[in-house]
C-alpha positions in Angstrom: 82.6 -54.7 83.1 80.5 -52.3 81.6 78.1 -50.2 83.2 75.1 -48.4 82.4 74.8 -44.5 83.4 72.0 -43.7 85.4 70.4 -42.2 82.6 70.4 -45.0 80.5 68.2 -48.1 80.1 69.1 -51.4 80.6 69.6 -53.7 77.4 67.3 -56.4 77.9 68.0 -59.6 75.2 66.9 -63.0 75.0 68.7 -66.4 74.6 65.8 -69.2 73.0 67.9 -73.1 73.6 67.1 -75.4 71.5 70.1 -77.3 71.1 69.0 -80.6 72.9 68.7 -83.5 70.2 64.9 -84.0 71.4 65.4 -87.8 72.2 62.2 -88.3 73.8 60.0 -86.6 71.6 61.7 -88.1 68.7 60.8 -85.0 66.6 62.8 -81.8 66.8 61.2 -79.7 69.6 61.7 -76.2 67.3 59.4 -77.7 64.6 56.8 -79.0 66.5 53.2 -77.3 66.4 51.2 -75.0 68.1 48.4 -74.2 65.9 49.5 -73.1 62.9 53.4 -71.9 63.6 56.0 -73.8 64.9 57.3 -73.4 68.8 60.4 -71.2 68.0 58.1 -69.1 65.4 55.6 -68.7 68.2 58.4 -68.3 70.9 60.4 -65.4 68.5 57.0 -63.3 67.6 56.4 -63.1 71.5 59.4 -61.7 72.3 59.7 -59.6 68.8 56.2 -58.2 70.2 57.6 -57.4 73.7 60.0 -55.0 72.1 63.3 -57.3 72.8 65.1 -56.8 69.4 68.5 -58.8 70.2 67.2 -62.5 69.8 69.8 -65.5 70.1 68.7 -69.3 68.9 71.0 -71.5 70.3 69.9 -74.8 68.0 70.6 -78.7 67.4 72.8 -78.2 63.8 70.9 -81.3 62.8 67.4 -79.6 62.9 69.2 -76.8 60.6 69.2 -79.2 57.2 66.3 -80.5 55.1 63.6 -80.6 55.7 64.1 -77.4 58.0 66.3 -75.9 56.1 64.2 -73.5 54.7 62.4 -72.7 58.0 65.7 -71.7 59.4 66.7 -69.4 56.4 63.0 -67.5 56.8 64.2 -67.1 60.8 67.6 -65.3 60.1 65.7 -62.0 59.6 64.2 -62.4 63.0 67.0 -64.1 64.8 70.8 -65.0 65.1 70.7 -68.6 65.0 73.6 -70.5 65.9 74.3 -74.1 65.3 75.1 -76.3 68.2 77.9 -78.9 67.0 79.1 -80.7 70.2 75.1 -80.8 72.1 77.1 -83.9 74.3 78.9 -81.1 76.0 75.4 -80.4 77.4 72.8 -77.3 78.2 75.4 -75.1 79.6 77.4 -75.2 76.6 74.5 -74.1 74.3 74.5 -71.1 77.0 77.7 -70.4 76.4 77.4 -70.6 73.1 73.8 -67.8 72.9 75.4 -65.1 75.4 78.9 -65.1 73.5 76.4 -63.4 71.1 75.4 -60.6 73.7 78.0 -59.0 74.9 76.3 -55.8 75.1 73.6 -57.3 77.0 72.6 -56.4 80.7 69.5 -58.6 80.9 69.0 -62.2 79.1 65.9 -63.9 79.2 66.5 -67.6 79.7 63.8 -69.7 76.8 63.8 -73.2 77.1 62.6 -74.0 73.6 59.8 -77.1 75.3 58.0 -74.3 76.7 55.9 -72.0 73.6 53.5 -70.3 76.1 55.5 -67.7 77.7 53.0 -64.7 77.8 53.9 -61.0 77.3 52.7 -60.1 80.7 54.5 -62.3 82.5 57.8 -60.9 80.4 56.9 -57.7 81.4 56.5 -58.8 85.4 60.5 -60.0 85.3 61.6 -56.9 83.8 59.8 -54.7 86.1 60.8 -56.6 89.2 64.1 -57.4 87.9 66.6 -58.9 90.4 70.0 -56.4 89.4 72.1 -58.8 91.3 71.3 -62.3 90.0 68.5 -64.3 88.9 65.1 -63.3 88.3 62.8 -66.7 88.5 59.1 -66.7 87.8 57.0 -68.9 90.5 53.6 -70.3 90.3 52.3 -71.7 93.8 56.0 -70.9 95.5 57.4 -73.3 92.4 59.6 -72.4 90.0 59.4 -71.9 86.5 60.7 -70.5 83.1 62.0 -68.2 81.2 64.6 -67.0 84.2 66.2 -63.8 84.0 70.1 -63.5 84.1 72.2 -59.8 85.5 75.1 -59.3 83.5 77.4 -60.8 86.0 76.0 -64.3 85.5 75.9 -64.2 81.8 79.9 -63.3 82.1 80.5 -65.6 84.4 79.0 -68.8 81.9 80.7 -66.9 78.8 83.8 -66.5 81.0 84.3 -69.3 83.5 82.4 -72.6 81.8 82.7 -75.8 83.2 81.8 -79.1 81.4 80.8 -80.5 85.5 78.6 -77.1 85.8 75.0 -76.6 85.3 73.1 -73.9 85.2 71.5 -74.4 88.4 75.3 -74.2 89.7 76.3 -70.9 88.4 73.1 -69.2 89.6 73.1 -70.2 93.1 76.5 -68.2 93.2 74.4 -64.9 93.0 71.3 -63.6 94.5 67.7 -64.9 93.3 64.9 -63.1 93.4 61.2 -65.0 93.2 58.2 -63.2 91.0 55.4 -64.9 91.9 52.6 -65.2 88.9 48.9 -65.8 88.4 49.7 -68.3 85.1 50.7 -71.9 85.4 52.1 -72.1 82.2 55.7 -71.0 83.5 55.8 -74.7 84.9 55.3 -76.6 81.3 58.1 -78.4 80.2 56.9 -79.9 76.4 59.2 -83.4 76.6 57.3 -86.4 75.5 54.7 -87.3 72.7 52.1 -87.8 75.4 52.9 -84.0 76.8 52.5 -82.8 73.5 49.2 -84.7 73.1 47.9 -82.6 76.3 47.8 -79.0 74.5 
């Protein structure tokens, strides 16, 4: 494992999922809205504007072809995107697949792609208050939200031990969690359904 001097910063990183096939919003979550730009647009320029340079899209191949094709080729100078072919093995496996890519990482944000209002403050309140042990999990009210943020020995444990029966939830309550509780309620918005969509 490698480890950083004490002179040296942490490598902070961020893994965006959007590999889930979108079932109930029949219309690919990455393409979807917000104004003018798309969610993944608006979810890469926040992080690009928070200074995280190592960006991972972990996305449905199916939303990669026409008529996104061309969305996807304008992202590759922002982003590695990788193309999920087997999204029936499930979230974990798109995991896998994103932090295979960041190796060198210390720190991975955890983006759920149904969520395009993470804020740069709130980015900055995990990193500061960073749990160097486990899990670092924003909290609105006492309740949990998104993105999480992952310690090195998580992220090797998902590239290294993955298990089809595992979720995510599994493999983090193997290591300490820390809470960060926040003043925005927007950590708590899951984006699933037409009717959700209609709310914002």
């Amino acid at each position: 494992m490698q480890i950083n001097s004490s002179n040296s910063q942490p490598q902070f990183s961020v893994l965006i999922l959007a590999g889930g096939n979108s079932s109930r919003m029949k219309f690919p979550k990455p393409w979807l809205k917000v104004d003018t730009t798309t969610f993944l647009e608006k979810i890469i320029t926040t992080y690009q504007n928070f200074g995280i340079q190592k960006i991972i899209v972990v996305i449905n191949q199916k939303f990669c072809i026409e008529p996104w094709e061309s969305k996807i080729k304008s992202l590759k100078n922002q982003a590695t995107i990788v193309e999920n072919t087997a999204v029936e093995k499930g979230r974990l496996y798109s995991i896998q697949l994103g932090l295979q890519r960041l190796a060198d990482a210390d720190f991975v944000f955890i983006q759920n792609i149904d969520n395009p209002f993470i804020d740069k403050k709130i980015l900055k309140k995990l990193q500061q208050n960073r749990c160097k042990t486990g899990v670092t999990v924003p909290t609105f009210n006492q309740k949990g939200g998104h993105p999480i943020l992952i310690n090195r020995a998580i992220k090797e444990q998902i590239i290294n031990n993955f298990n089809s029966s595992s979720t995510l939830h599994d493999v983090i309550n193997l290591f300490d969690r820390k809470n960060v509780e926040v003043e925005d309620d927007s950590i708590l918005i899951n984006i699933n359904t037409p009717e959700e969509y209609k709310k914002i």
